[in-house]
Each structure stands twice: as C-alpha cells, then as structure tokens.
C-alpha positions in Angstrom: -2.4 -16.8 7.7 -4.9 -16.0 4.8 -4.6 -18.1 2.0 -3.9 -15.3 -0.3 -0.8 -14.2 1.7 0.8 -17.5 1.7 2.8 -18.0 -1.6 4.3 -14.2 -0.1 5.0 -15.0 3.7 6.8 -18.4 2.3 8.7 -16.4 -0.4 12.4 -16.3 -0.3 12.2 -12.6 -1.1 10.2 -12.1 2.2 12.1 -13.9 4.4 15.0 -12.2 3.0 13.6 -8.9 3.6 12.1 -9.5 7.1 15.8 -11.5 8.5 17.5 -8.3 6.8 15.1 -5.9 8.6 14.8 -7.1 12.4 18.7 -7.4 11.7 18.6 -3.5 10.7 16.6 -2.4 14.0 18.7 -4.5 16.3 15.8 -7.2 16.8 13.6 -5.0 19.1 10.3 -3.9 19.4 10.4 -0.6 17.4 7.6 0.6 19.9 9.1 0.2 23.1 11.9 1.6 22.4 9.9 4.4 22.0 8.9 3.6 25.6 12.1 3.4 26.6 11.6 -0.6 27.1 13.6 -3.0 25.9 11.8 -5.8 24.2 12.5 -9.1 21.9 10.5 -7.6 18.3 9.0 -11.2 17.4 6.5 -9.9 14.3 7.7 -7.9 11.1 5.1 -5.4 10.7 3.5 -4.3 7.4 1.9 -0.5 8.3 -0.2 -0.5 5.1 -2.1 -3.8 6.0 -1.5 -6.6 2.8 -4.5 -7.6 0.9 -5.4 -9.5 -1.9 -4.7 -6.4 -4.2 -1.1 -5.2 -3.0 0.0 -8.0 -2.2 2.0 -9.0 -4.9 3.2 -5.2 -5.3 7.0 -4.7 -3.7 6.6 -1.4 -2.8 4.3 -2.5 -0.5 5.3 -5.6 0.6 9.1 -5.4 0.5 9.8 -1.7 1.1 11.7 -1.1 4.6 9.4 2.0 5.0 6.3 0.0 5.3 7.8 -2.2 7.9 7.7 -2.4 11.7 9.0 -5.0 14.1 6.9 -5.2 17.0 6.7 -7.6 20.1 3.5 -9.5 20.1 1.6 -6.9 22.7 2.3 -4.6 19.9 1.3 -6.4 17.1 -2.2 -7.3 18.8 -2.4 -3.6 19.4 -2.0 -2.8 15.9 -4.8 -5.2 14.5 
C-alpha cells in the first residue's frame, strides 16, 4: 500500500463503503460474471486509479460508480 493511501484504506468511511459495496454486488467478481463465471470478488476496485491528489476527494474515493469488485486475476489485469 502507498503511504499516501493509508490513513484512506484504514478509514472507517472506506471500509464502510467497500463492506456495503461487495455486499451490493453479491460478493462476486463483477468481471466474470460478465464471463458467465462465477467467482469470489476479493479486491474493491477504484476505476479512476487513487493518487495523491484525489485521494482525499469522496467522489472519487467513495462513490459506488467508481467502484469495481474484482477477483485477484482481475485486479492484476487491471494494473
């Protein structure tokens, strides 16, 4: 984890967000159910990447639209 990220991933409004999410997709890998697989989602997702400049914004780090939960193949693939 990048130190700038850390006071966010180990927020209470994150984990909050990201246990409401994977509840709100069922807990599976958003992309394989587009494959018609049926996979464990382990990794909430950001689709605009967080970096030092956003990442204290909530639109970006908070907002459901800007989230994904993937299963680890996925996430690899995404980064």
């Amino acid at each position: 984890m990048k130190p700038w990220a850390k006071d966010f991933y180990m927020s209470t409004a994150w984990r909050s967000c990201r246990d409401a999410y994977i509840k709100s997709v069922g807990g599976l890998c958003e992309e394989c159910l587009k494959a018609g697989m049926v996979t464990p989602g382990k990794i909430v997702h950001h689709r605009i990447h967080l970096t030092p400049a956003n990442v204290n914004d909530p639109n970006i780090t908070l907002d459901w639209s800007n989230l994904q939960l993937l299963c680890r193949y996925h996430h690899a693939a995404m980064h």
